[in-house]
N, C-alpha and C positions, 0 to 999 in steps of 0.2 A: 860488476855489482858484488857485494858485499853482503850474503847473505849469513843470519844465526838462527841455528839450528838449537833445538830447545828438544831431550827427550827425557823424561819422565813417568813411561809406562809402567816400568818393574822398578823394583828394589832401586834399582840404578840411578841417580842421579847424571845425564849427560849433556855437552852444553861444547858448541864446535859453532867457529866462524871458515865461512870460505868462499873464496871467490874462483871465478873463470878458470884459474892458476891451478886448483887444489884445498886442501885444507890449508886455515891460516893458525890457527890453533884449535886446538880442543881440553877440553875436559870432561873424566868419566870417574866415579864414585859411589861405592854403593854404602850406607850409614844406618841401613834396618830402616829401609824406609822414610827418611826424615827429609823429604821431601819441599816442606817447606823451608825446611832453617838452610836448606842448603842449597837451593837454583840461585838466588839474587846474588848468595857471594861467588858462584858460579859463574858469574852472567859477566860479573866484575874482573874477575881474575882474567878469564880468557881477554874479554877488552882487551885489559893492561897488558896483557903480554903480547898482545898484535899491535900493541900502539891506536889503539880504533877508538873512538866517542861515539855512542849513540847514532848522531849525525849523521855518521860515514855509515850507516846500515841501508839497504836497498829493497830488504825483504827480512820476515821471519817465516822459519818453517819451525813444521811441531807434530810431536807424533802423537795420533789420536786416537789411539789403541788400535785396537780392546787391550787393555793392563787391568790396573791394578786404579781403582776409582778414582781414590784421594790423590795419588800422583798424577792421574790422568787432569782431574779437577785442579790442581796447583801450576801446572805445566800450560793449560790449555789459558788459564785464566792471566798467569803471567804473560805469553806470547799476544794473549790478545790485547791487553793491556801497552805493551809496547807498540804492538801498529796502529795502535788509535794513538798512542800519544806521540807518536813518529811521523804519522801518517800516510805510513807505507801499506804494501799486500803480504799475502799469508799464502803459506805451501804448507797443506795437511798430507800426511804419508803414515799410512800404517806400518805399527810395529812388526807385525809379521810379514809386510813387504820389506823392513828393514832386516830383517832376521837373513831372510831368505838372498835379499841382495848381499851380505855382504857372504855368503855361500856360495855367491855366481859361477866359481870357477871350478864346479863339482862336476863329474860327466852322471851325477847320478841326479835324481828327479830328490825332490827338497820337500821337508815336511817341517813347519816352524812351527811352534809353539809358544805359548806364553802360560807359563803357571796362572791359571784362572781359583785358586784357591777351592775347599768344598772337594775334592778330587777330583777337580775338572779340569779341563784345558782348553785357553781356547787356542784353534788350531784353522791351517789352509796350507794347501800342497803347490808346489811352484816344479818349473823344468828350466832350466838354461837355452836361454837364446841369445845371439850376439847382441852384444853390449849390455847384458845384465839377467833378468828373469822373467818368464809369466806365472800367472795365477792362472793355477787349474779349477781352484775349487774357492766358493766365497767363505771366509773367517766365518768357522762356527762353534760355540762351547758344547764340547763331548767330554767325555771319561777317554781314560787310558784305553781299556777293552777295547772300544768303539774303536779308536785308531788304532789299535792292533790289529782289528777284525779289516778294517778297510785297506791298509799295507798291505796284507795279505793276500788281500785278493787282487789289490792292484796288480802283483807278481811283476814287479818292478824292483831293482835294487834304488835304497834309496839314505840320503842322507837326515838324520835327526838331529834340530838346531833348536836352542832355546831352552830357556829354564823353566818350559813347561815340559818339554821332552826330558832332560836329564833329573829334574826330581823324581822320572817313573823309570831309568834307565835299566833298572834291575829287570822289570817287566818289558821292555823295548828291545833290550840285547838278544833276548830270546827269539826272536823275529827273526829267518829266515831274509839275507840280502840286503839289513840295518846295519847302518852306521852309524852310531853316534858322533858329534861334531867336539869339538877343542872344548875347553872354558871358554876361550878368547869370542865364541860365540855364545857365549850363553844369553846376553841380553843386546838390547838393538841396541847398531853405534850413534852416535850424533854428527860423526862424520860422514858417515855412509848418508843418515838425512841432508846432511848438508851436501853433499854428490849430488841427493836425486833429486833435490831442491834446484839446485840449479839446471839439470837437465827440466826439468817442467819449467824454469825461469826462461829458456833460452826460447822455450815456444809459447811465451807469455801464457802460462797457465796457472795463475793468480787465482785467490780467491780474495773478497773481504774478508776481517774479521769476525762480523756479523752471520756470513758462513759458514765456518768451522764449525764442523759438530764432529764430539768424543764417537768414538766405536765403543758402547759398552755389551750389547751383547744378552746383556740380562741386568737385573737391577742389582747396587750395592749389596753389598756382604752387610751392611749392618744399616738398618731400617727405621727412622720412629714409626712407632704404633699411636699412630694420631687417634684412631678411637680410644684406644685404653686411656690417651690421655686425656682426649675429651671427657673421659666419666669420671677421669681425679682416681685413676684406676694407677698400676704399677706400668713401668714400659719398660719389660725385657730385651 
């Protein structure tokens, strides 16, 4: 099976085909966010360079945050757009379980992060267990502090992954038994989705389209003020 993996959460632009075998290609790009001008020729590029059409897909998978709204909104709505007009099933996997798996091979306990803007983070703690990771704790948006305060008393040495962790890395370093992770970690891969896509394909663990719901966590960064506009008022 022939699965594409669509991730969109952060900055990043990334877009990976794969099957049973491994990764069959990929693509990853970060362009300040321009999310939309740039998945569909994304989507295209990788095809062509596997030799794939549409046709030949099996599944998509897609990462459902918590990110970053508008790529989450662009990613989610493109993926589902393809299995309804494919007529295939859907593999959703969070960012921060992608973070974390492609960390697997750490002997230290894993802290992923996702830049949640506002100076937040959203964040969940993972351990290594054979053949990949678990979640200790469920995605939730904190401040830096907060996750400083809770490392610490975990009194666990542990690894920092994510370009929610290394925008506060100044403040993290400081931490007692932290380690911050590569760049090569800093946003989730589309290969790693497309991995664990296929490990939930092999035990038919599909969803519909109509299923998939975004992880956001709290509401958009930027809001109408439906009243104000109701009264012919200004909308900041």
């Amino acid at each position: 099976m022939l699965i594409l993996a669509i991730e969109t959460a952060t900055p990043q632009v990334g877009v990976a085909l794969a099957s049973f075998d491994g990764a069959v290609a990929s693509f990853h790009a970060s362009r300040d966010r321009r999310h939309a001008e740039s998945l569909v020729p994304a989507i295209d590029f990788v095809c062509r360079q596997a030799g794939v059409v549409p046709a030949d897909l099996g599944a998509v998978a897609v990462d459902v945050g918590p990110g970053l709204f508008t790529g989450l909104r662009v990613g989610l709505s493109t993926a589902k757009t393809m299995a309804h007009a494919l007529r295939i099933p859907m593999v959703g996997i969070s960012s921060l379980d992608l973070l974390a798996f492609s960390a697997r091979l750490t002997e230290r306990h894993i802290v992923a992060g996702v830049d949640a803007r506002r100076g937040e983070i959203f964040v969940a703690t993972y351990r290594r267990v054979h053949g990949g990771v678990q979640r200790l704790t469920e995605p939730t948006v904190t401040t830096p502090d907060v996750v400083g305060g809770v490392v610490e008393a975990f009194g666990e040495d542990c690894l920092f992954v994510g370009d929610g962790m290394s925008r506060y890395a100044d403040t993290f370093c400081r931490l007692r038994g932290v380690e911050m992770a590569t760049e090569s970690l800093r946003y989730p891969s589309a290969a790693a989705l497309a991995e664990l896509a296929h490990s939930k394909a092999v035990r038919e663990e599909f969803v519909q389209p109509r299923d998939i719901e975004p992880i956001y966590l709290r509401e958009p960064d930027a809001t109408p003020n439906w009243k104000s506009a109701a009264r012919g008022g200004p909308n900041p």
